[in-house]
N, C-alpha and C positions, 0 to 999 in steps of 0.2 A: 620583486618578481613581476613576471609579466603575463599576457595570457597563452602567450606562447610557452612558457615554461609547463604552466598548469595546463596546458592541453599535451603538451607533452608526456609528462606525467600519467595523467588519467589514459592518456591512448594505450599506453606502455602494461594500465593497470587492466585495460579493457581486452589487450589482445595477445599481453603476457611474451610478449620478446621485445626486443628493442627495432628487429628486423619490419614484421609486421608491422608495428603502431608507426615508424618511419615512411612505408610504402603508404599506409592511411592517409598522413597526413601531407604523402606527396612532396616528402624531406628526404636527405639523407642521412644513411643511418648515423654518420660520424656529427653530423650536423645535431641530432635530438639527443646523442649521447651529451653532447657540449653542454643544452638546454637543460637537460638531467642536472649535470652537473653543477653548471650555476644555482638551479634552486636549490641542491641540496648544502651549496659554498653558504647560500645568503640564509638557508634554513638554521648551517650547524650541523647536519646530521644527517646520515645517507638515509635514503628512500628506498633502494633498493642491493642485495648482495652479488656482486658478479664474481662469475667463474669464469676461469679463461676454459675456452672450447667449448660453453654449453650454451647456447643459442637462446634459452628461456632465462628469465631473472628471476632472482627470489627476493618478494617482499619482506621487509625490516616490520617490525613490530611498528617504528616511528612511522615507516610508511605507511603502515596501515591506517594508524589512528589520523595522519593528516587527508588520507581519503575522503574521508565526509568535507571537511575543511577545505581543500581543492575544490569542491563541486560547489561548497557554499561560494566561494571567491568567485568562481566561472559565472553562476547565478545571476552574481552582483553585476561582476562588469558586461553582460547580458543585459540586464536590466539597466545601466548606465548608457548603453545605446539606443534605448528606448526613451531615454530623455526628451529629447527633441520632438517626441509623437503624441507625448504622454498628456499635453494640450489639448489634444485633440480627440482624445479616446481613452476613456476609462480601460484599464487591465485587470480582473480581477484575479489573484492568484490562492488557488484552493488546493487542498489537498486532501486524502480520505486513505482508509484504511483499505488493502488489495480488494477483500470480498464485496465494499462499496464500489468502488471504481469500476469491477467487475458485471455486478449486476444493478445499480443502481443508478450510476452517474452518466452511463452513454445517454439515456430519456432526459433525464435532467440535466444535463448540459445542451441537449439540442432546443429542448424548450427555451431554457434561458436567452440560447442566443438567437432561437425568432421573436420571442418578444424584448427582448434590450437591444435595437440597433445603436452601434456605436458604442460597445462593450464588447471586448474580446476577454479570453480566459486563456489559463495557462494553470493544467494541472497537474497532478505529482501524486504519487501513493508513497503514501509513509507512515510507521507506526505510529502509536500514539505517542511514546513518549519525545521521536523525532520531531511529530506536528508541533506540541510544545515550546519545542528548542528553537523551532523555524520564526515557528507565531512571534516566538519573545523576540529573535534578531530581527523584525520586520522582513522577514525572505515569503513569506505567505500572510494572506486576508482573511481568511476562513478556512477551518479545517476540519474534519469528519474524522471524531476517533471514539474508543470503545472504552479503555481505558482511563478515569478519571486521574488528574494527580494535579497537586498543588502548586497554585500561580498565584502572586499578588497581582500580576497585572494582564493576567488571562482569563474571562468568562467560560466558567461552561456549562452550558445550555443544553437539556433535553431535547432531542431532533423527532425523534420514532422508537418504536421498539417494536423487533421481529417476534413472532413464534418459530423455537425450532422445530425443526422435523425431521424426523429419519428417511433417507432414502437409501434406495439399489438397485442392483440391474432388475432388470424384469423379470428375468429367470429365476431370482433368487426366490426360494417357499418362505417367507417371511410373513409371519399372521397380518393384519390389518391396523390392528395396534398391538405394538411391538412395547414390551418390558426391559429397560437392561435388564433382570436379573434373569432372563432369555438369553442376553446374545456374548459372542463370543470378542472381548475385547482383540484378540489377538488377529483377527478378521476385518477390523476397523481401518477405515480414508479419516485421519485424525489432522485438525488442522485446532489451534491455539485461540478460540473463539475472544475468551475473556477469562477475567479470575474467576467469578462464578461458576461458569463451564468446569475450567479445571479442577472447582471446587465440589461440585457434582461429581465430574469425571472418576476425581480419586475416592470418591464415596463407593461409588457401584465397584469398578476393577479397580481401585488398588494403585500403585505406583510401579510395581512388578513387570505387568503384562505388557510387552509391548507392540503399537497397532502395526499391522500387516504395512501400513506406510503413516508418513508424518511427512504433512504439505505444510508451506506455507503461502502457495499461488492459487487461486482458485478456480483459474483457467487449468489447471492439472486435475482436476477433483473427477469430472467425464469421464478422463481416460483409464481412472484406477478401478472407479466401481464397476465395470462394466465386467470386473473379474468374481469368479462364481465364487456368493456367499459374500461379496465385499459387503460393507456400510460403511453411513457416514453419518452426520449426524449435522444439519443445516442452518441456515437462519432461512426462512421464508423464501424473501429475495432469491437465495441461489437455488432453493427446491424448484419455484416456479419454473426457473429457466431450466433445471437440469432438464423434469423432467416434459420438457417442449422435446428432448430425443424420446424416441421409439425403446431407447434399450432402459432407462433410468425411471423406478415409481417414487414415490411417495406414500410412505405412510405415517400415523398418529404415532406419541410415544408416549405411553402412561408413565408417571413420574420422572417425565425428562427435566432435563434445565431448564431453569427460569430465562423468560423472553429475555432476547439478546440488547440491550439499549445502546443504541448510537445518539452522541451527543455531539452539538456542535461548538466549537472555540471561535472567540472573535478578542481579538489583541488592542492595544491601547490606540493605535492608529486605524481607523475604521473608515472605507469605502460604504457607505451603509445604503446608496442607494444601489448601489448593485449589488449588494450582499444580500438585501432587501427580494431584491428578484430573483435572486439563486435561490433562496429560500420560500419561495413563493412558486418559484415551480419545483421544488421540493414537495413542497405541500401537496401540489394538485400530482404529481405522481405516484406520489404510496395512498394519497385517496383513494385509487385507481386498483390498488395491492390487493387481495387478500393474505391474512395471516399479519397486516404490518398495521402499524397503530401509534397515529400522526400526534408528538407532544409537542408541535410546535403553537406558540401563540403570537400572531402575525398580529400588528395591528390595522 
């Protein structure tokens, strides 16, 4: 297969007709069909189901699951053109979990890279158990996840740990510290913190109830509560920024979940002096936090 097959593919997956992802990549469309074709010949096994007259395609089960495996492959030979540079400049490749990425990593990636000249980054939001899978194939350096699970050949390392917090729109009459066994689960911006959380979660409401919505972007979280009576239930980090708007408070929560901990993975091939500085202005920026509470041990 080739990289044109796999961008083929992925366009196909990206914009769901054969038409589209053609015009994208500036082919034709009998031309990408070809490409289809070939990888699914060299595959064994169609990627996609066509009907004649209906413009859109429907993903195969097989195509689904070689989706991640397509983007691993594009990665690779990405990163195989960067051979030639790679002499010359350290790349360090990290990844973290959305509500990191979100509110944590824009400060701490700009820091990193006014104090490391000649160190670029290249980063990625991925669950935890994907950071894992990434680290083990060498495809990432360092990764920011919530989730613990077991590696022989992956470290993980205590980073920080948030305080949650409740927040809402402004308007909402919400005491100052707030009780679950006050509020109304079915009124909840629920987003999948950690097992803990969930294990709390179903302590107070149960498994039944379910929240008024269910994210998992965190860049979505603004636009929900802003709805009368919403909540949400935060790690520090995203409180502080939510509430920087006008319409989003913060407040305490008696018998909330226990602080959120973010831990960090480093894999058996280690870049350690730039990983070194990520993690050093890691440090000096939740210094900087309220509510966040730094476990890293730098030497």
């Amino acid at each position: 297969m080739t990289h044109l097959e796999i961008d083929a593919f992925l366009a196909v997956i990206q914009y769901g007709s054969i038409t589209k992802a053609a015009e994208a990549l500036f082919v034709t469309q009998p031309a990408l069909s070809r490409r289809i074709k070939v990888l699914e010949k060299e595959l064994g096994y169609e990627l996609f189901l066509r009907q004649k007259g209906i413009r859109s395609v429907e993903i195969t089960d097989s195509g689904r699951h070689f989706i991640p495996i397509a983007e691993q492959w594009k990665h690779l030979w990405m990163e195989s053109l960067n051979v030639p540079i790679k002499d010359n400049s350290i790349i360090l490749n990290v990844s973290s979990l959305d509500s990191v990425s979100t509110y944590i990593m824009p400060w701490v990636c700009q820091s990193f890279l006014r104090n490391a000249p000649g160190m670029n980054l290249t980063i990625r939001t991925l669950h935890s158990f994907e950071a894992y899978e990434q680290l083990e194939n060498g495809l990432i350096d360092l990764a920011f996840i919530s989730d613990q699970m077991f590696s022989r050949h992956i470290e993980t390392i205590p980073a920080y740990e948030e305080e949650m917090l409740f927040v809402c729109s402004e308007s909402a009459a919400y005491p100052q510290v707030v009780h679950p066994s006050d509020l109304d689960a079915s009124k909840q911006i629920k987003l999948p913190w950690n097992p803990e959380y969930e294990m709390w979660h179903e302590y107070w409401f149960g498994s039944a109830v379910k929240p008024r919505v269910f994210l998992d972007k965190m860049s979505l979280m603004e636009h929900f509560l802003i709805l009368e009576e919403s909540w949400a239930i935060v790690p520090a980090s995203a409180a502080t920024q939510l509430s920087l708007s006008e319409k989003i408070k913060i407040h305490q929560i008696k018998d909330g979940p226990t602080d959120k901990r973010i831990y960090y993975l480093l894999g058996r091939k280690r870049k350690m002096d730039a990983t070194h500085k990520f993690l050093e202005a890691l440090d000096a920026y939740i210094a900087t936090q309220s509510g966040i509470q730094p476990l890293l041990k730098l030497k």
